[in-house]
N, C-alpha and C positions, 0 to 999 in steps of 0.2 A: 504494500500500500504506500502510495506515496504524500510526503507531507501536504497538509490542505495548501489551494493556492491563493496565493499573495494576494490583496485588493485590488492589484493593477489588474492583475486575472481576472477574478470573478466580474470586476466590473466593465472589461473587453469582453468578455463569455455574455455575461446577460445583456449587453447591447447588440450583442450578434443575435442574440436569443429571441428577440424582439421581433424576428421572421421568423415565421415558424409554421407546421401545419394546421388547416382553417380544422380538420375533422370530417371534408366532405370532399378531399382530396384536391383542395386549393391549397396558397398561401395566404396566411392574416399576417397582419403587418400589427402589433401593437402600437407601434409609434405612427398610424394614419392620421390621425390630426392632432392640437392641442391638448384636447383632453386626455388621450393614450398618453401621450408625455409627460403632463405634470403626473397625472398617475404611478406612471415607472420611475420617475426622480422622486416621491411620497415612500415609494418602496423599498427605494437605496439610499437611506439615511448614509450620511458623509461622501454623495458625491460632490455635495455643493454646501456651502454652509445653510443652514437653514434650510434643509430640504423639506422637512413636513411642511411650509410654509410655501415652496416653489409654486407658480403659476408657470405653465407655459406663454409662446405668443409663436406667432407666425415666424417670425426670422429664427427662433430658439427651435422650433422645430425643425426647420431647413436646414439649418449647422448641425444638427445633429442628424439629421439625416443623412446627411453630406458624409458624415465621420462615419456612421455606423456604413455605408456603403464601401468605402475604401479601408474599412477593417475587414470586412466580409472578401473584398476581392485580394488583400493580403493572407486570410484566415487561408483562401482557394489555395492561392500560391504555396503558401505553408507546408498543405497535404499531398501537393506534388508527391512520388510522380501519381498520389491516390487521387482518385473522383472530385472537384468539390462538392458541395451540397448542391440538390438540382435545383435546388430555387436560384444559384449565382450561376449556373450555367453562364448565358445569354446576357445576361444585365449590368453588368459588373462594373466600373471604369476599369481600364489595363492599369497593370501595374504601377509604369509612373508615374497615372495620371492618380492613381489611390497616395503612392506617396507625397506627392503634390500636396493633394488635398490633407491627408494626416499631420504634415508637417506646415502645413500654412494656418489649419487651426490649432494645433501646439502652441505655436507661434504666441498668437492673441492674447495670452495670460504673460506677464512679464512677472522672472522672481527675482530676488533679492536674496543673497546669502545672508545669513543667519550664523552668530557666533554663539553658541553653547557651551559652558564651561565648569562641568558640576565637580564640587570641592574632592579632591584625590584624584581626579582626571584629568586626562590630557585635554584641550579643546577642538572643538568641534566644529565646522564647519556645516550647514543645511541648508538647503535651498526653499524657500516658501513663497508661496505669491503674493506680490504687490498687495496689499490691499488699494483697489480702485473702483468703488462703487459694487453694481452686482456684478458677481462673478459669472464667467463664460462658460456655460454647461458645457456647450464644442468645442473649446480648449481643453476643457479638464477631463472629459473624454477622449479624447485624442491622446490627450498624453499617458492616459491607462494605459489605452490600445498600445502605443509607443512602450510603454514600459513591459506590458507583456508579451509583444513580439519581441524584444532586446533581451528579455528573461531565460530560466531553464525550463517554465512552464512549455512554452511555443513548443519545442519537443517532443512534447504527450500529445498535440490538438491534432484533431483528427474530424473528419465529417460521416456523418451516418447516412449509410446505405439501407437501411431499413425502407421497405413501400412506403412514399408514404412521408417521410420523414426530411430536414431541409436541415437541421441542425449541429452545429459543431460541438464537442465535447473533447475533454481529457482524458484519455486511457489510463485509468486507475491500473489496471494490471496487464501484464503481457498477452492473455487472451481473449481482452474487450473487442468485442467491433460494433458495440452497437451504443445509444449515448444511454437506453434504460432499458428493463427487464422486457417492459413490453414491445418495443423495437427487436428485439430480440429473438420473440417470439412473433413478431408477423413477420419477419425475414425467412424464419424455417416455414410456414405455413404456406407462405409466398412458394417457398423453394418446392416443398411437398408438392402442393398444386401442378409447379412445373415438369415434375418428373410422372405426375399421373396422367397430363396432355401428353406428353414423349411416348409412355407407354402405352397408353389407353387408345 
């Protein structure tokens, strides 16, 4: 089992996550308008300060739609030479134009090093952000993403081939392929089916 992963993780994982399958063999998109969004920032206390308090707005959803796009088609590159999710197929921006984008909303958030220097210790150096009004949900996301693709997480990410399924996930153990139980089991079921057309 491998140690839980870092906040830069989880919180690149559940904005990837945000696509996902509708149940009727579509994709939902949680983040389709305003309201999906403040919702998913209500849910992830400490992406932002004061997140039970976030309202979304039109541009806050656009920037972060922006990032969660060009995480997605980094997440794709990632699981080279495997599948990415079928939901990125087709829609993705290319590579440098995702880097582009990850690295331009990074950007947005400006920090300031921070000296820490607790009594018996050596000092310390930290990077924190400017405080400068509200802060940039599509910076601070971006620079998860950024941190967990520069991480030892990136590593384990993988996409699920289960029917059905659009999701990325980390391979807890060396003989995961699917992101949960039940993915798992409509993949074999799937698979069953196909060997009874063959045969039948």
């Amino acid at each position: 089992m491998q140690d839980s992963p870092a906040s830069d993780t989880r919180i690149a994982l559940d904005l990837a996550l945000t696509v996902r399958h509708d149940g009727h063999g579509g994709v939902a998109d949680d983040l389709g308008d305003v309201a999906g969004l403040t919702t998913w920032v209500r849910a992830h206390p400490g992406t932002v300060p004061d997140a039970e308090a976030f309202t979304a707005d039109e541009p806050v959803l656009a920037g972060v739609r922006e990032v969660r796009a060009a995480a997605r088609a980094l997440f794709a590159r990632t699981v080279r030479p495997g599948e990415p999710s079928p939901a990125d197929a087709a829609r993705l921006p290319s590579v440098p134009e995702a880097l582009r984008r990850l690295n331009t909303a990074a950007a947005r958030t400006p920090t300031v090093p921070v000296l820490d220097w607790p009594d018996g210790a050596a000092p310390v150096v930290r990077t924190e952000p400017a405080h400068s009004g509200r802060p940039d949900l599509a910076a601070a996301l971006a620079q998860a993403v950024i941190g967990f693709l520069a991480g030892p997480d990136r590593q384990r990410l993988r996409a699920c081939h289960a029917p059905r399924c659009v999701r990325y996930f980390l391979k807890e153990h060396p003989r995961q392929e699917w992101c949960k139980p039940s993915c798992g089991n409509r993949a074999r079921v799937a698979r069953h089916h196909e060997r009874q057309k063959r045969t039948g």
